[in-house]
C-alpha positions as CSV (number, residue, x, y, z in Angstrom):
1,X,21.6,4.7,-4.3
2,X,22.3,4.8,-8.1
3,X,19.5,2.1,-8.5
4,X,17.0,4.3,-6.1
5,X,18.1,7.5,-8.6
6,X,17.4,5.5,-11.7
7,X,14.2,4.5,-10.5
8,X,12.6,8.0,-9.6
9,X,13.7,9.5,-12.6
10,X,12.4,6.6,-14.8
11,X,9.0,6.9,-12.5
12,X,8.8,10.9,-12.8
13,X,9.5,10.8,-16.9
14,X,6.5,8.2,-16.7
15,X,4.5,10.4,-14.8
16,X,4.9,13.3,-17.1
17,X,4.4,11.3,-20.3
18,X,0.7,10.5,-18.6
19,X,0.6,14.0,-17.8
20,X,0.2,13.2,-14.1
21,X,0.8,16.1,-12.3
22,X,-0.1,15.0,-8.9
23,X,2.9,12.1,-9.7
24,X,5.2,14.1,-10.5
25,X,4.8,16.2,-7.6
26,X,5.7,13.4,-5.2
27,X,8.6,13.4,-7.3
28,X,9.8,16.4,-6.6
29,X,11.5,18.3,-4.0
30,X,10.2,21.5,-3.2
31,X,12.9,23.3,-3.7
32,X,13.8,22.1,-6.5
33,X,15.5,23.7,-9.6
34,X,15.0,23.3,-13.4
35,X,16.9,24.3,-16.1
36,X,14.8,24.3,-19.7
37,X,15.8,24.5,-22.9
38,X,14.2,28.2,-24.2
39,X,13.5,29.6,-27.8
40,X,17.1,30.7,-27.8
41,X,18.8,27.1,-26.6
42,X,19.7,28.9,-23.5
43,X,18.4,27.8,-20.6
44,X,15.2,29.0,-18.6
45,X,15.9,28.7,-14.5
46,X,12.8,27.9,-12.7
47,X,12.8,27.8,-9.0
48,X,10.4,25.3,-7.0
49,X,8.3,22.7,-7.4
50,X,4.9,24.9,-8.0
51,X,6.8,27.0,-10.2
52,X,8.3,23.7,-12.7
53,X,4.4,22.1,-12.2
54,X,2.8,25.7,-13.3
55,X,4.8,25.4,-16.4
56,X,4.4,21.6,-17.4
57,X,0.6,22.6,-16.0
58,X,0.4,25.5,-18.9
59,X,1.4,23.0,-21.2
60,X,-1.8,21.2,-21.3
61,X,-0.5,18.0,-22.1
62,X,-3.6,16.1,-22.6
63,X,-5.3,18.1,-25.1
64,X,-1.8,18.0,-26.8
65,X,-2.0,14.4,-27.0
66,X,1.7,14.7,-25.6
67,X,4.0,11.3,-25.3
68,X,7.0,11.1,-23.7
69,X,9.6,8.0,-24.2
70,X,13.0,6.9,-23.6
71,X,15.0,6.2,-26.7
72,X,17.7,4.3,-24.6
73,X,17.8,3.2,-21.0
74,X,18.8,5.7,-18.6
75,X,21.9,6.3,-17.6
76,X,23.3,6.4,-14.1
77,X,26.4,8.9,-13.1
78,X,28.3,8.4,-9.7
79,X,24.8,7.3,-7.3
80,X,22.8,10.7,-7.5
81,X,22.7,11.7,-11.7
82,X,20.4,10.1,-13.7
83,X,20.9,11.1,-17.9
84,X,17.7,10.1,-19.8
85,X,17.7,10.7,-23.8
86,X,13.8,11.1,-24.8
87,X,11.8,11.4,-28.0
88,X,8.8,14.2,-27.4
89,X,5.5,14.0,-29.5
90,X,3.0,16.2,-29.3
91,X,-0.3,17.6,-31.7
92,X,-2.6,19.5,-31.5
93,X,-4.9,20.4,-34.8
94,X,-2.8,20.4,-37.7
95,X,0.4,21.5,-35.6
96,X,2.7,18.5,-34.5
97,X,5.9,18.4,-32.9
98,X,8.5,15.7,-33.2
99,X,11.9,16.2,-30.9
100,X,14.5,14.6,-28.7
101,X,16.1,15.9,-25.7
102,X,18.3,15.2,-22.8
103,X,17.2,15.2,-19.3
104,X,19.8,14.8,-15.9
105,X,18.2,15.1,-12.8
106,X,19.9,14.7,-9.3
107,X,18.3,12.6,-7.1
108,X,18.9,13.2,-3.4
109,X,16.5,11.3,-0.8
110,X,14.4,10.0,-3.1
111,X,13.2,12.8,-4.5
112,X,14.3,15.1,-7.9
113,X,16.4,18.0,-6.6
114,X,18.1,19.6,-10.0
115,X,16.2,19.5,-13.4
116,X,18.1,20.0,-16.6
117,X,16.7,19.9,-20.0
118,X,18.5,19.7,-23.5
119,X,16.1,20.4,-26.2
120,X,17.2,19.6,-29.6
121,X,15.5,21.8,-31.6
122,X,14.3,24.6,-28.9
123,X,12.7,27.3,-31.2
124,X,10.8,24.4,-32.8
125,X,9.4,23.5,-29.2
126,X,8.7,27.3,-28.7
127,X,6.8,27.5,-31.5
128,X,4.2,24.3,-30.6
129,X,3.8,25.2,-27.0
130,X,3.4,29.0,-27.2
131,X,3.0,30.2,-30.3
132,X,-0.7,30.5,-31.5
């Protein structure tokens, strides 16, 4: 089970670094929950897989030429928690973002159930994605 885990949560951080929504909803349970990093390094609950998708959706990751990659390989914990470390690139005009976070999901029937993210450097992040 560990192996099926590692696999959807390497396949749904591959789908969001292509900005493939549709992907990443096939990822992801419907009920699922997300914790994200906000401006304040607390964290953001969103409820549901159309309420995570509007969010990465507002993002506009395309026009942000956004990349997503693993600085390590994931890392398994007990046969449902996957932790994957990432670097985060994005620009857009003369604004660019460089970061890292951390990323667990749980991983129950082979779809994403629980979302957390660990920005490190959240206001930074803020400031690319919302700020004008």
């Amino acid at each position: 089970m560990a192996d099926d885990a590692t696999k959807v949560a390497t396949a749904f951080l591959q789908a969001f670094g292509r900005g493939d929504v549709e992907a990443m909803r096939n990822l992801l349970a419907d009920d699922v929950v997300a914790y994200i990093t906000n401006r304040a390094g607390g964290a953001d609950r969103v409820d549901g897989r159309d309420g995570y998708l509007a969010r990465v959706d507002a993002m506009d990751l395309p026009a942000a030429q956004f990349t997503l990659t693993l600085t390590q390989d994931p890392v398994t914990i007990g046969s449902e928690l996957v932790l994957m470390m990432v670097e985060v690139r994005a620009s857009r005009g003369d604004r660019n973002l460089l970061n890292f976070a951390a990323i667990v999901v749980r991983v129950v029937d082979s779809v994403i159930t629980e979302w957390w993210m660990a920005d490190a450097k959240p206001a930074e992040s803020d400031r690319f994605w919302l700020d004008d």
